[in-house]
C-alpha positions in Angstrom: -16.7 55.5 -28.4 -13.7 57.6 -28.9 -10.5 56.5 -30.7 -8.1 54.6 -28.8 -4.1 55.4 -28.5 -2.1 52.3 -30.2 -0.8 52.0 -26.0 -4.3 50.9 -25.0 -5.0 48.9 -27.6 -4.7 44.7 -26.8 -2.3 43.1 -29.8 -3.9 40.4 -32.4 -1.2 37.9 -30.9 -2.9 37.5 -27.2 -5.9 36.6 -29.2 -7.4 33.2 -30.4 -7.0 34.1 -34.4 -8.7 32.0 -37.2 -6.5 32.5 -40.4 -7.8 31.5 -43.9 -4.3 32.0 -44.8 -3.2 29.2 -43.3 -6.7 27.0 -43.9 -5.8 27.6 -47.7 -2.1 26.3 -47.2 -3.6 23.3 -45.4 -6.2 22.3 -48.1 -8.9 23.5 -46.0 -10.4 26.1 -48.2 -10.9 24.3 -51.6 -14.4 25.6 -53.3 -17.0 22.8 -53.2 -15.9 21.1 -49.7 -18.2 20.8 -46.8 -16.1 19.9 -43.6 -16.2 19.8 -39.6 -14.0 19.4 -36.9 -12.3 20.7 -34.1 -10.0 23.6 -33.4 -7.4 23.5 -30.4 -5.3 26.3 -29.0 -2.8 25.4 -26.5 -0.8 28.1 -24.4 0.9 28.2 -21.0 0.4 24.7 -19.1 -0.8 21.5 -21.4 -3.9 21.8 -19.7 -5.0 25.2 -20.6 -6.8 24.5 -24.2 -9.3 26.3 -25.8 -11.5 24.6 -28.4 -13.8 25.5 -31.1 -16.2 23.2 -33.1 -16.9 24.3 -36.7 -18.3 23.7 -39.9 -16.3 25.0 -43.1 -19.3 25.1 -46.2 -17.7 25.9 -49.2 -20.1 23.9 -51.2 -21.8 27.0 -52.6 -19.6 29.8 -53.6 -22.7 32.6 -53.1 -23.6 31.0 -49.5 -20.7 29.8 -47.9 -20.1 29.8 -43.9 -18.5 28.8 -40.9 -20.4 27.9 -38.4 -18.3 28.0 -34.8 -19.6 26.6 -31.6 -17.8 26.9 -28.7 -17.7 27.9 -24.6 -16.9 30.5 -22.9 -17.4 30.5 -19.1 -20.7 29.2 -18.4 -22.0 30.2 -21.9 -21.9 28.6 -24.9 -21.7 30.0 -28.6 -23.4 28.6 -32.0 -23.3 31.4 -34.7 -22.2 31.6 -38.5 -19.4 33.7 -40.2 -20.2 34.4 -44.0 -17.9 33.5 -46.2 -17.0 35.4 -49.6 -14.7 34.7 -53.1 -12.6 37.2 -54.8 -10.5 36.3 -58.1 -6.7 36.9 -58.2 -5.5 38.3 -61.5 -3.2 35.7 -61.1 -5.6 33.5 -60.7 -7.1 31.0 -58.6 -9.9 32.0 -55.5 -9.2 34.1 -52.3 -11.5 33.4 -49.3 -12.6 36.0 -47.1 -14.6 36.0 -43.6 -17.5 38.8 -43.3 -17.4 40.1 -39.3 -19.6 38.5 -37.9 -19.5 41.8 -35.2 -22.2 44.7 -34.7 -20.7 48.0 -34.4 -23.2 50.8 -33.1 -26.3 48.3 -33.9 -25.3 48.0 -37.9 -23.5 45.0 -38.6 -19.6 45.0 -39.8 -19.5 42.8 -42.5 -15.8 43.5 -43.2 -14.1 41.7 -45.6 -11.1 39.9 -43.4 -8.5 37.2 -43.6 -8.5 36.9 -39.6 -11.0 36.5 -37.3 -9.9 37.0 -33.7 -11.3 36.2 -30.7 -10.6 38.7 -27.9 -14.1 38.2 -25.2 -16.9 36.5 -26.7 -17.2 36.4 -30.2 -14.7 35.9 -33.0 -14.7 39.4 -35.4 -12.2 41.6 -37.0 -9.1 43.3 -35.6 -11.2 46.6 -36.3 -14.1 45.5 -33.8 -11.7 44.2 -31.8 -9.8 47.6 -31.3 -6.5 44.6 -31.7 -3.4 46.5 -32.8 0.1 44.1 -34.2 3.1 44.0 -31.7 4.9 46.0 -34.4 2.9 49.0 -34.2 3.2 49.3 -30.9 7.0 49.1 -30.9 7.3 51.5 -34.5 8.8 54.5 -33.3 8.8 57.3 -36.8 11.7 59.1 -35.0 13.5 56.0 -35.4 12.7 55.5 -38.6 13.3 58.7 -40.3 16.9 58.6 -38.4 18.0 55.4 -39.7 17.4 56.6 -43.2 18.9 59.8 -42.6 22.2 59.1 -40.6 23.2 62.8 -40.8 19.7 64.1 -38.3 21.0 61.8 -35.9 24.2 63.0 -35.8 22.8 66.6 -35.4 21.2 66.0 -32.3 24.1 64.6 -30.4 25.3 67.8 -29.5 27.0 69.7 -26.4 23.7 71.4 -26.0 21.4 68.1 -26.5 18.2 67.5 -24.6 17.9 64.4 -22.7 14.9 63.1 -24.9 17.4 63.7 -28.2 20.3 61.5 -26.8 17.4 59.0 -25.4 16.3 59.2 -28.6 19.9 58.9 -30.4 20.4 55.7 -28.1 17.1 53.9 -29.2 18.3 54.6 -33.0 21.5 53.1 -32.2 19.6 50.1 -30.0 17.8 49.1 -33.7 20.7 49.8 -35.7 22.7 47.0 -33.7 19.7 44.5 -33.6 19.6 45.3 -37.3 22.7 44.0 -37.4 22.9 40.9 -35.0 19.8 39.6 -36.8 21.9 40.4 -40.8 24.8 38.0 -39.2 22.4 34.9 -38.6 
């Protein structure tokens, strides 16, 4: 498989995500803990839900797992996600997913924060070919102007291109976004 333009990529925020992030904020992830439950995503209507079982073994630091189950369609999924520890110089544990994903027959095994599910297996944004929303809108033209006022100037000329005052007017479209979201 080739690589893929950012514009034809899907974005990590029209997936399902499973953040250990936000597990570790909500207690989930202490070392030592066995638990289960149930996972809900609602979007659109209040009946559109997806769920996912799980079980979250933390109880031994060198063979931890998740263990998901859930359907998709008219199939239904039972697998594990290995879990692995790093130590902070600050201190404290970090807990990390290993994709679950094969790539070209080897598996991923990348060390992740995220899991996303985008068809029908949770992995990483990697195997996922997910992109964020704001590298998709991250224009380095932009960019480059807004810290260098002067370039833009230059290009708003008698003898400009269209594509430099389109340019010059997307600059300016940030700049007073920029600005709204400074008075809030």
């Amino acid at each position: 498989m080739g690589r893929h333009s950012v514009f034809e990529k899907q974005c990590t925020a029209d997936s399902l995500s499973l953040d250990l992030k936000r597990w570790n904020r909500e207690g989930l992830t202490k070392p030592g803990t066995l638990r289960s439950g149930v996972w809900q995503w609602k979007y659109g209507t209040p009946e559109q839900v997806s769920t996912v079982r799980y079980v979250l073994d933390l109880q031994d630091e060198t063979a931890s797992f998740l263990r998901l189950q859930y359907t998709t369609g008219e199939k239904s999924f039972d697998y594990r996600v290995k879990m692995e520890t790093t130590f902070p110089h600050f201190g404290g544990v970090r807990w990390w997913f290993r994709c679950p994903l094969l790539v070209n027959g080897r598996a991923c095994d990348r060390r992740v924060r995220v899991l996303y599910l985008n068809g029908r297996y949770f992995g990483c944004r990697d195997c996922h070919h997910l992109t964020y929303k704001s590298t998709q809108e991250w224009d380095p033209r932009v960019s480059g102007m807004l810290k260098n006022p002067e370039a833009m100037r230059g290009l708003m000329t008698e003898n400009a291109q269209i594509g430099d005052l389109f340019l010059a007017m997307k600059v300016l479209l940030r700049m007073r976004s920029d600005d709204e979201k400074g008075k809030k």
